[in-house]
DOFI-43687 format. One record per atom (N, C-alpha, C): residue in three letters; x, y, z; residue number from 0; atom name. Coordinates in Angstrom, 3 decimals, always signed. Example, Ala and Ser with C-alpha at 12.3 -4.5 7.8 and 13.67 -1.06 7.14 Angstrom:
// residues 2
   guke         px         py         pz   drenvex   drenro
    ALA    +13.190     -5.690     +7.800         0        N
    ALA    +12.300     -4.500     +7.800         0       CA
    ALA    +13.200     -3.300     +7.800         0        C
    SER    +12.850     -2.250     +7.080         1        N
    SER    +13.670     -1.060     +7.140         1       CA
    SER    +12.900     +0.030     +7.870         1        C
This chain:
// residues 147
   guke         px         py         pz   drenvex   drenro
    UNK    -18.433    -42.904     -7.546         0        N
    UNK    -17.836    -42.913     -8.866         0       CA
    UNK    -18.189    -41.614     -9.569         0        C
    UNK    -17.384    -40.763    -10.253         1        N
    UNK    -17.612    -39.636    -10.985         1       CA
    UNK    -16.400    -39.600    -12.001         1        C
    UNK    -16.870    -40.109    -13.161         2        N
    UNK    -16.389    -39.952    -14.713         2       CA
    UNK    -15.586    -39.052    -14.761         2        C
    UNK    -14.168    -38.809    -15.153         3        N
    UNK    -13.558    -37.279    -15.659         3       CA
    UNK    -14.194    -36.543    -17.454         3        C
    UNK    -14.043    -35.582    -17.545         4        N
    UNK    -13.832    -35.541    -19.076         4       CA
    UNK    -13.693    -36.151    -19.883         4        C
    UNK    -12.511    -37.047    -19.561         5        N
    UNK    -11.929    -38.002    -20.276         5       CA
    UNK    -12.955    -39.385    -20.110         5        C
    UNK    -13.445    -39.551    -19.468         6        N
    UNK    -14.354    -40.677    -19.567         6       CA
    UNK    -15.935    -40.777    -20.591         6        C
    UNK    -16.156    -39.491    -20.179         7        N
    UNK    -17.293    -38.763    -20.753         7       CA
    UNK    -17.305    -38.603    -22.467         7        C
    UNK    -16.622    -38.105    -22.660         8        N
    UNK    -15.516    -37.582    -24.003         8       CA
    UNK    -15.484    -38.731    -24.784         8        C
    UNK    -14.530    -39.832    -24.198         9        N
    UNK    -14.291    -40.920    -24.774         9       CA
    UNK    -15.599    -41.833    -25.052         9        C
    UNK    -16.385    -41.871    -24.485        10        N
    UNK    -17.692    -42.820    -24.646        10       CA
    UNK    -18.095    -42.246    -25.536        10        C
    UNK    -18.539    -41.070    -25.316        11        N
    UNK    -19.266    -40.428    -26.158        11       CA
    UNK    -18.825    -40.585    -28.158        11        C
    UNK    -17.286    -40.668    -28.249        12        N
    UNK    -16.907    -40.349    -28.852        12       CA
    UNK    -17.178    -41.902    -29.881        12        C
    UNK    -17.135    -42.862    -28.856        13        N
    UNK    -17.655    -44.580    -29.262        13       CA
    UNK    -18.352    -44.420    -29.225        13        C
    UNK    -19.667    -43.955    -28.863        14        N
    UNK    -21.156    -43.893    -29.560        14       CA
    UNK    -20.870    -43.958    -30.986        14        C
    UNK    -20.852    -42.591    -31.057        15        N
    UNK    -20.577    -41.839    -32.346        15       CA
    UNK    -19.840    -42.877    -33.590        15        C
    UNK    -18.845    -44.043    -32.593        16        N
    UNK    -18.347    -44.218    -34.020        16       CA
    UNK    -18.740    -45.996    -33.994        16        C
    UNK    -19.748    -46.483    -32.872        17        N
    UNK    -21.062    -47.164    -32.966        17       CA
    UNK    -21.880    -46.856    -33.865        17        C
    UNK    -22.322    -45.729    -33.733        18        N
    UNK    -23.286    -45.391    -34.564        18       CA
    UNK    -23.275    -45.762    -36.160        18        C
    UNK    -21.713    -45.259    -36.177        19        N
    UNK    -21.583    -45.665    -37.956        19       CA
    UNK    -20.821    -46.544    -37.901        19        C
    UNK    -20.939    -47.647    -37.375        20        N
    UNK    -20.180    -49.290    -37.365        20       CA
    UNK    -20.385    -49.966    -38.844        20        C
    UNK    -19.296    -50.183    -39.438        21        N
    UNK    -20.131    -50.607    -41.057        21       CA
    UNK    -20.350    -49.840    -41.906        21        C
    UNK    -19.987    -48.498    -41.771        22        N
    UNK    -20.398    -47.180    -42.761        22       CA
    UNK    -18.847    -46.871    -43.391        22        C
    UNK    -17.887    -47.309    -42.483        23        N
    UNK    -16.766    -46.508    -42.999        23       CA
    UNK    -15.998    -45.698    -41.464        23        C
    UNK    -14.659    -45.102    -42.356        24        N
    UNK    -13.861    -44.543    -40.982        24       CA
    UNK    -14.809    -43.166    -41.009        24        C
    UNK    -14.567    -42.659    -39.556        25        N
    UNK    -15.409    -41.282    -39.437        25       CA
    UNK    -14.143    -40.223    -38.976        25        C
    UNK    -14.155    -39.146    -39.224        26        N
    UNK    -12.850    -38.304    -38.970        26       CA
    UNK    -13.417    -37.632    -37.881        26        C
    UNK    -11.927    -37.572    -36.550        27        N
    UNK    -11.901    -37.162    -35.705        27       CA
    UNK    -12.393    -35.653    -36.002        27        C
    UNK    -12.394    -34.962    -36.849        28        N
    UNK    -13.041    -33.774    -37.338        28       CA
    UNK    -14.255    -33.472    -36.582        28        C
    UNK    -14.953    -34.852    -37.508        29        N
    UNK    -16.087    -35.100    -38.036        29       CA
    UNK    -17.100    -35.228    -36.640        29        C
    UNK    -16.173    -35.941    -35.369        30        N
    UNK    -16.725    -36.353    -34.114        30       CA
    UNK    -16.766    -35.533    -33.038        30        C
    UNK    -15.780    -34.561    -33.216        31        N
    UNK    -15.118    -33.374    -32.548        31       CA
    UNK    -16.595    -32.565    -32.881        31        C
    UNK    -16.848    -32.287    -33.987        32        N
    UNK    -17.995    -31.596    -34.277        32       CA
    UNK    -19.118    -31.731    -33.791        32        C
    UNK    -19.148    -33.470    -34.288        33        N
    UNK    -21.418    -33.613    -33.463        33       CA
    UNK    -20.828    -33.468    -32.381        33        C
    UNK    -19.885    -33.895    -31.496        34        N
    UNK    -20.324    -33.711    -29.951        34       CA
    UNK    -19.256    -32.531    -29.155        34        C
    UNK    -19.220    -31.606    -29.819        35        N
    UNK    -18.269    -30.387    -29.512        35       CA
    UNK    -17.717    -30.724    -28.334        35        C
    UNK    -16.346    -31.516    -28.817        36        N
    UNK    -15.354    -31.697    -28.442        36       CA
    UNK    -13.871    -31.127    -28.785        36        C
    UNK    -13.018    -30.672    -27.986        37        N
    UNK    -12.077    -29.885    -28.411        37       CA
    UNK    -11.511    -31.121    -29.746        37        C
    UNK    -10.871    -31.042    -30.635        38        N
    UNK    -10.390    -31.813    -31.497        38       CA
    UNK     -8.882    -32.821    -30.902        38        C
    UNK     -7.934    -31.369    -30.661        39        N
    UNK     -7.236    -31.894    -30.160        39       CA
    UNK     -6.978    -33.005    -29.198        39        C
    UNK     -8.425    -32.711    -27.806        40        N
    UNK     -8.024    -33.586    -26.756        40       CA
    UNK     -8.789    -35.400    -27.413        40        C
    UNK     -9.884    -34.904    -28.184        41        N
    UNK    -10.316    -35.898    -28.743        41       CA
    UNK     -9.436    -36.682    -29.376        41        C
    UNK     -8.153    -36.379    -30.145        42        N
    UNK     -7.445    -37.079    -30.760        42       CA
    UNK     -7.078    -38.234    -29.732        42        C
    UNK     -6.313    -37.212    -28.621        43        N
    UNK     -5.221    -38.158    -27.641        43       CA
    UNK     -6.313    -39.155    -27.196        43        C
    UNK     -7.372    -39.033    -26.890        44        N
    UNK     -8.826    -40.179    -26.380        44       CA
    UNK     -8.457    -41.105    -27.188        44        C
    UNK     -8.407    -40.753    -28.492        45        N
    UNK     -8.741    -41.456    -29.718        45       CA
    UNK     -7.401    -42.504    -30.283        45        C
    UNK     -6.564    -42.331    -29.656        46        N
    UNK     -5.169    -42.958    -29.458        46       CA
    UNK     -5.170    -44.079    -28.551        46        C
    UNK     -5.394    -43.362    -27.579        47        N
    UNK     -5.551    -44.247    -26.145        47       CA
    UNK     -6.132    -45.780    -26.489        47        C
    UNK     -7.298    -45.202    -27.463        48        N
    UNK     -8.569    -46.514    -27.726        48       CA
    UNK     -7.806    -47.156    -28.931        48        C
    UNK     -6.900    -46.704    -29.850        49        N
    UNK     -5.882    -47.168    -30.493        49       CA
    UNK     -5.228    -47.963    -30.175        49        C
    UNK     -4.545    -47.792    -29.192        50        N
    UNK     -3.137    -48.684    -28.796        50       CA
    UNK     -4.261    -49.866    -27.980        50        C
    UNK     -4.904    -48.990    -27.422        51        N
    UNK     -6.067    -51.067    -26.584        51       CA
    UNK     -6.785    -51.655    -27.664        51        C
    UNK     -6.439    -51.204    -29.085        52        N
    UNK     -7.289    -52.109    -30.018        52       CA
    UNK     -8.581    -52.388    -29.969        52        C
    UNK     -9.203    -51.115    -29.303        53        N
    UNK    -10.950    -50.764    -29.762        53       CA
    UNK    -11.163    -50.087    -30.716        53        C
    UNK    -10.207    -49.071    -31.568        54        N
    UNK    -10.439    -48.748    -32.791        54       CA
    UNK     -9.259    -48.689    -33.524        54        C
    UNK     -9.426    -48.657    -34.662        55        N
    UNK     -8.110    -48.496    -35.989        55       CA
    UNK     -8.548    -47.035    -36.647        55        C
    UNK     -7.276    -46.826    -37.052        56        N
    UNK     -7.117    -45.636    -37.917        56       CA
    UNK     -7.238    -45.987    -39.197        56        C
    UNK     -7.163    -45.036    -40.419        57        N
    UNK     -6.853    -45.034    -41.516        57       CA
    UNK     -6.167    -43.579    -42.172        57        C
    UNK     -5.010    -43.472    -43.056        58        N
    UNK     -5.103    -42.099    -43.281        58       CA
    UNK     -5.366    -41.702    -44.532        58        C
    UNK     -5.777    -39.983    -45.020        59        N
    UNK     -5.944    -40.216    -46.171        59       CA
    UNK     -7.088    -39.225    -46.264        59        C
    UNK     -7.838    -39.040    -47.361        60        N
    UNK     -8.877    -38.441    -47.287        60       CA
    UNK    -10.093    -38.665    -46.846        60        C
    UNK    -10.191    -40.247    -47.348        61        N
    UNK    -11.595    -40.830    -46.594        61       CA
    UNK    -11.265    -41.473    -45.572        61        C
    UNK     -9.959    -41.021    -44.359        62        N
    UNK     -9.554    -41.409    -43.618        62       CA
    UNK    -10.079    -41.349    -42.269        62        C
    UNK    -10.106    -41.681    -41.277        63        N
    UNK    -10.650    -41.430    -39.846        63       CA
    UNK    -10.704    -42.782    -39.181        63        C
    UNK    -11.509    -43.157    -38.120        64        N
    UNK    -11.747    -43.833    -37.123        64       CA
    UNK    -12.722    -44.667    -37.422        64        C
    UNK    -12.779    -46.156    -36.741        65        N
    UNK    -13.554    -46.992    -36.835        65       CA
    UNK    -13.674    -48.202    -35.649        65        C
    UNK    -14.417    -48.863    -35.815        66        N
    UNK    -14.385    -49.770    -34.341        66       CA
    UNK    -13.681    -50.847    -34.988        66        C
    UNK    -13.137    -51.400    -33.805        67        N
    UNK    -12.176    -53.082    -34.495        67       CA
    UNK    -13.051    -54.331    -34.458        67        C
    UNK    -13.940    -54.303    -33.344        68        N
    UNK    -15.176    -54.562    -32.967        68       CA
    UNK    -16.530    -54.869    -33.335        68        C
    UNK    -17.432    -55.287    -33.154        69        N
    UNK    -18.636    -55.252    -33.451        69       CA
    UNK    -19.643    -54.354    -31.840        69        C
    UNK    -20.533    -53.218    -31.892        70        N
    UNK    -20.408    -52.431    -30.648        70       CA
    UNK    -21.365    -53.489    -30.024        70        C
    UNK    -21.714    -54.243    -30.170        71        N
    UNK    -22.179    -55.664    -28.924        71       CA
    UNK    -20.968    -56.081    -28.159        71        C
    UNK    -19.994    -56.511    -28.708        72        N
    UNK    -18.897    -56.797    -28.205        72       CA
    UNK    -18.217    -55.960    -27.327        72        C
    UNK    -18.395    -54.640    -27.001        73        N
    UNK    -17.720    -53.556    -26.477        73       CA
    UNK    -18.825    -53.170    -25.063        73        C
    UNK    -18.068    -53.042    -24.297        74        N
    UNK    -18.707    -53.175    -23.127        74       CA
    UNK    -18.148    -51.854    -22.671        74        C
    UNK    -19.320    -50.901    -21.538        75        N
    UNK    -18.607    -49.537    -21.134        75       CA
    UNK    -17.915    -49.267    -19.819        75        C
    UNK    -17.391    -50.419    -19.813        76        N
    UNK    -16.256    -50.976    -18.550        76       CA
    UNK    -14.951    -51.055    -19.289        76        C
    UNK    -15.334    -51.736    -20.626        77        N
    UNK    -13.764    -51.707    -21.247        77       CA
    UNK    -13.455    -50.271    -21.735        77        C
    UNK    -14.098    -49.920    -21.912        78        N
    UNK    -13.796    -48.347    -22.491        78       CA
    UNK    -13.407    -47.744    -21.857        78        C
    UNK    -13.902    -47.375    -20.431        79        N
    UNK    -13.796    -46.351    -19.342        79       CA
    UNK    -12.482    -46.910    -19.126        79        C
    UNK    -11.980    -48.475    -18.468        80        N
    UNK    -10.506    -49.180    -18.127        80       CA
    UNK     -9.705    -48.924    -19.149        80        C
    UNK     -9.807    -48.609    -20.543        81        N
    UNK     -8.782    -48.171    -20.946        81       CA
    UNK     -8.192    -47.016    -21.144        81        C
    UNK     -9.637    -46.073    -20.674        82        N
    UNK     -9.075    -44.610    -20.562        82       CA
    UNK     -8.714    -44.395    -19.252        82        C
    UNK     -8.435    -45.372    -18.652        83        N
    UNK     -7.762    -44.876    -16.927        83       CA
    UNK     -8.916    -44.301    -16.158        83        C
    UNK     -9.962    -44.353    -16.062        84        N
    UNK    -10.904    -43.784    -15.114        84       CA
    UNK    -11.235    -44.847    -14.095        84        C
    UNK    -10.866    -44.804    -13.394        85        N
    UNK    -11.335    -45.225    -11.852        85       CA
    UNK    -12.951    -45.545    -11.787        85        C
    UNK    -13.517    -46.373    -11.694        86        N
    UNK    -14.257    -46.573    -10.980        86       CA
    UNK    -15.039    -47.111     -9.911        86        C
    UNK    -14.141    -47.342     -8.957        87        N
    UNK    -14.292    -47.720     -8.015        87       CA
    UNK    -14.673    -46.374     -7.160        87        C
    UNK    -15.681    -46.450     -5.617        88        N
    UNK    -16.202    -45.328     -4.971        88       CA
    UNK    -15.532    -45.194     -3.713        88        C
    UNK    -14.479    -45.454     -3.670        89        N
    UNK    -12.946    -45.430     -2.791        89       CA
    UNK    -12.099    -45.704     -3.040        89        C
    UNK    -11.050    -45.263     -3.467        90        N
    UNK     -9.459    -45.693     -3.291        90       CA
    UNK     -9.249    -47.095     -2.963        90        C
    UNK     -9.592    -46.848     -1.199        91        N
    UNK     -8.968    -48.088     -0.348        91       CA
    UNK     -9.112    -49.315     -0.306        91        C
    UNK    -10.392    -49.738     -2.031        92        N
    UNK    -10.906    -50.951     -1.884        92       CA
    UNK     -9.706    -51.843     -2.547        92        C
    UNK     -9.296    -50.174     -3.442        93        N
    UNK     -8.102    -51.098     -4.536        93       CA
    UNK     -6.955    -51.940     -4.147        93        C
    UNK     -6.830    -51.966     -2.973        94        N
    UNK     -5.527    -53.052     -2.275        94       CA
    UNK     -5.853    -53.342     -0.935        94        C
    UNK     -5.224    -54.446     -0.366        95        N
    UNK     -5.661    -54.751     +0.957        95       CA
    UNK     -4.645    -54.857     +1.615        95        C
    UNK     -3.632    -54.317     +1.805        96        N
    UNK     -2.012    -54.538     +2.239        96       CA
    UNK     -1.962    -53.319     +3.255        96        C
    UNK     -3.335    -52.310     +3.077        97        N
    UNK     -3.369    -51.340     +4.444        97       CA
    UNK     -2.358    -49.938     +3.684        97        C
    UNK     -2.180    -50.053     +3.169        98        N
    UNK     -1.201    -48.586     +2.556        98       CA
    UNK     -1.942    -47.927     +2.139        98        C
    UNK     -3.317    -47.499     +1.729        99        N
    UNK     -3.690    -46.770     +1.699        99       CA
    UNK     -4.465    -45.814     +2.492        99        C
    UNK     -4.724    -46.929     +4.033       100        N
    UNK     -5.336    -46.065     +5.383       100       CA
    UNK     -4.950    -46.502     +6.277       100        C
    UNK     -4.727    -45.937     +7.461       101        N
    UNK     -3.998    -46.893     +9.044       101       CA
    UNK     -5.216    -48.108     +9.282       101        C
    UNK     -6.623    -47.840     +8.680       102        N
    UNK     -7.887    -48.073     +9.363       102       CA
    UNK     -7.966    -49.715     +8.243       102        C
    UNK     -7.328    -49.742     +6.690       103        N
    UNK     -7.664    -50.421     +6.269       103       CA
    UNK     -8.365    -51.554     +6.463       103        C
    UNK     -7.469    -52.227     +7.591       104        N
    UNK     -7.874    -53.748     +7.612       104       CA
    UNK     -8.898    -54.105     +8.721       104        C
    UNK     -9.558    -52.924     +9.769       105        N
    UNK    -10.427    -52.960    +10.528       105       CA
    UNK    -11.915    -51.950    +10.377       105        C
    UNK    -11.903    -51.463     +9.269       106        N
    UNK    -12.574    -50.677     +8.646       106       CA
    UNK    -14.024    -51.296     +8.011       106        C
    UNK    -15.070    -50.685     +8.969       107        N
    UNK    -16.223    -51.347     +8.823       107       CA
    UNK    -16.605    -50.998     +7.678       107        C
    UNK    -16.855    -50.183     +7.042       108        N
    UNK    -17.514    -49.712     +5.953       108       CA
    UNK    -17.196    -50.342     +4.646       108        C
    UNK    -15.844    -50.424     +4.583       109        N
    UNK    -15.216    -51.060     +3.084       109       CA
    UNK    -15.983    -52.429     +3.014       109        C
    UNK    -16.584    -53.427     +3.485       110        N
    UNK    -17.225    -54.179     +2.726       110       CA
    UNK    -18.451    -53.367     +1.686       110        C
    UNK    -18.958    -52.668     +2.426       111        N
    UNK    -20.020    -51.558     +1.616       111       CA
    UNK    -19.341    -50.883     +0.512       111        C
    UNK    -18.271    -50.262     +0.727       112        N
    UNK    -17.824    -49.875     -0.755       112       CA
    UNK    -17.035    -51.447     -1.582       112        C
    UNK    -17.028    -52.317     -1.010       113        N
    UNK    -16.349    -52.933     -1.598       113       CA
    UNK    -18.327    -54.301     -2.582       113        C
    UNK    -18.493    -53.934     -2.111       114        N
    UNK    -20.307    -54.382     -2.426       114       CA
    UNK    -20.642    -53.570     -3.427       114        C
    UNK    -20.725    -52.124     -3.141       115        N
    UNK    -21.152    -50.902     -3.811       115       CA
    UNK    -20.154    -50.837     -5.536       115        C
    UNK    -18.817    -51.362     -5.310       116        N
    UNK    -18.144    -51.335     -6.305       116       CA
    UNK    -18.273    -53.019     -7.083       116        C
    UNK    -18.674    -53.677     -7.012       117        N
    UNK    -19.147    -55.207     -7.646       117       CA
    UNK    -20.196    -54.664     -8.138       117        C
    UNK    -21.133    -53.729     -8.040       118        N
    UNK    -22.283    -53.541     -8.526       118       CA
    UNK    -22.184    -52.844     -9.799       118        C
    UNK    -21.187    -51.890     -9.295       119        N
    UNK    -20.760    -50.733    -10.401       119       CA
    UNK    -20.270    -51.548    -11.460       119        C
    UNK    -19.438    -52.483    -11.261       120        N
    UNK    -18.704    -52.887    -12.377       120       CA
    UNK    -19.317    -54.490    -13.344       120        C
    UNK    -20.535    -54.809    -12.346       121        N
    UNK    -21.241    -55.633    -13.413       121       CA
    UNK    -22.646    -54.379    -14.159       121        C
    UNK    -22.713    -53.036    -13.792       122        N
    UNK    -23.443    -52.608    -14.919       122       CA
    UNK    -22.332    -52.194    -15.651       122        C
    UNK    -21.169    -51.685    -15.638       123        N
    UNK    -20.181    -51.385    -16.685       123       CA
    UNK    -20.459    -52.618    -17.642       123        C
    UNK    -20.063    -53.398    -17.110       124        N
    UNK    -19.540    -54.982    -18.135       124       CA
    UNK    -20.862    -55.173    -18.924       124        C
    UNK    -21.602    -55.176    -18.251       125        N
    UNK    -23.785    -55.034    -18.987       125       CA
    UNK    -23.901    -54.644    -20.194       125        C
    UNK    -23.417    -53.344    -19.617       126        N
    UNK    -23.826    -52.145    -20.606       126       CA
    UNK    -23.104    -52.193    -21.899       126        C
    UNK    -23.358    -52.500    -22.983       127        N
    UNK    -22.666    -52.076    -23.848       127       CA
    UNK    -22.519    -50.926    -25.128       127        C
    UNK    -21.901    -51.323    -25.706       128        N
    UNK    -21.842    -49.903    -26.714       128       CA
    UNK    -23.322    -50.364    -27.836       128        C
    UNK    -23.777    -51.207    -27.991       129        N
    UNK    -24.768    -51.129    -28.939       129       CA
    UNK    -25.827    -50.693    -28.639       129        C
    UNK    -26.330    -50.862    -26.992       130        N
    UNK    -27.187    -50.351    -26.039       130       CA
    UNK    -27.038    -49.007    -25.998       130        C
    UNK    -25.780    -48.549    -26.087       131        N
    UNK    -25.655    -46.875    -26.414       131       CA
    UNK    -25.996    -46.676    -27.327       131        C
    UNK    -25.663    -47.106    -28.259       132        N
    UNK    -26.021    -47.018    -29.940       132       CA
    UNK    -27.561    -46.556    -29.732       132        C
    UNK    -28.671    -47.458    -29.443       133        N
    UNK    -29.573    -47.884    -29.777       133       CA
    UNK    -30.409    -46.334    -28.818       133        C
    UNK    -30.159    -46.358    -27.675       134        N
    UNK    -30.810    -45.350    -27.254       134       CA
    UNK    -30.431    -43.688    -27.299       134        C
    UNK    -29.129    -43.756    -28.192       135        N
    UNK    -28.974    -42.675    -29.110       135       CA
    UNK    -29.548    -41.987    -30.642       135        C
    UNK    -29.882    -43.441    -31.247       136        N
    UNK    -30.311    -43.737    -32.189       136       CA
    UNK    -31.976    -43.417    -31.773       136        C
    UNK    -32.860    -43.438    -30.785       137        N
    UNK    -33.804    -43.632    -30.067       137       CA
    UNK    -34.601    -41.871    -29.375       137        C
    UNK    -33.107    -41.353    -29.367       138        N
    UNK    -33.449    -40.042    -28.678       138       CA
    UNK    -33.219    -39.147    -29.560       138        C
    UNK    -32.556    -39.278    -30.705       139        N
    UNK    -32.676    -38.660    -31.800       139       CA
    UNK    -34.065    -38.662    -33.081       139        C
    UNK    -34.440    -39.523    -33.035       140        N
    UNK    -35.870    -39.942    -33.636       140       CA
    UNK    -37.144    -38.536    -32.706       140        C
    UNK    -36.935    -38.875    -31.235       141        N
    UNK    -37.891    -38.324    -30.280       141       CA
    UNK    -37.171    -36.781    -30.633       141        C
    UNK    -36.520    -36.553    -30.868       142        N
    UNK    -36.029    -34.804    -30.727       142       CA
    UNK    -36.648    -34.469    -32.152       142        C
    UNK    -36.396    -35.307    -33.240       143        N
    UNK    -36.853    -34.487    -34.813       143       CA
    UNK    -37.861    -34.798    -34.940       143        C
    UNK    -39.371    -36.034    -33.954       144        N
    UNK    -40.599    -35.816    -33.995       144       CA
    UNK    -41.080    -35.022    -33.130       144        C
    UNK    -40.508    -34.199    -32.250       145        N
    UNK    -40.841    -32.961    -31.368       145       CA
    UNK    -40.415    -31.240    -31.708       145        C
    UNK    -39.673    -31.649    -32.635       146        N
    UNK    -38.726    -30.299    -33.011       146       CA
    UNK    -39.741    -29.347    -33.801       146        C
């Protein structure tokens, strides 16, 4: 499994608007900034998580982004699945109809990726966004008592 940009980007970007769950909308500006992100591509992220109804907009001046959510409720399986990132650690586990290898259906190994990927996707489902929250919230404390 290896995250694109877009996976990376997008989490990151739900931290951030974890972080201020209850504070108000935060402007894509505003998020683009703490985690120097191009703005632009951040928007289209920020859409994506729109239309799957993990966050709402507002427009306006005190306008921006917010969770629909409570970030307990948000898991970093749903996030990553709605930004299209794959995570599965082969292709070929994703169907069993053999179209994706001549070898499919006699192929020793795919129980192992197919094992290896059940694992992956109960720490996705685990993990959630408040757990991000919290050890963001956690590593920021440790950086301004070391700084």
């Amino acid at each position: 499994m290896k995250l694109t940009k877009k996976g990376q980007y997008g989490t990151r970007a739900m931290v951030i608007l974890g972080l201020n769950y209850g504070v108000g909308p935060i402007s894509a500006e505003e998020i683009s900034r703490q985690e120097n992100i191009s703005k632009l591509y951040l928007e289209k992220l920020l859409m994506k998580l729109r239309s799957a109804g993990l966050v709402k907009s507002q427009r306006g001046v005190n306008g921006g982004f917010e969770l629909t959510k409570k970030p307990e409720d948000i898991s970093l399986f749903e996030i990553l699945t709605v930004l299209d990132e794959g995570v599965e650690p082969v292709v070929c586990i994703l169907n069993d109809d053999g179209s994706c290898c001549c070898k499919a259906k006699l192929c020793v190994t795919r129980d192992v990726w197919r094992t290896i990927n059940d694992s992956i996707q109960q720490v996705l489902k685990s993990a959630t966004l408040a757990e991000m929250c919290k050890t963001a919230t956690a590593q920021d404390r440790i950086r301004c008592e070391y700084s």
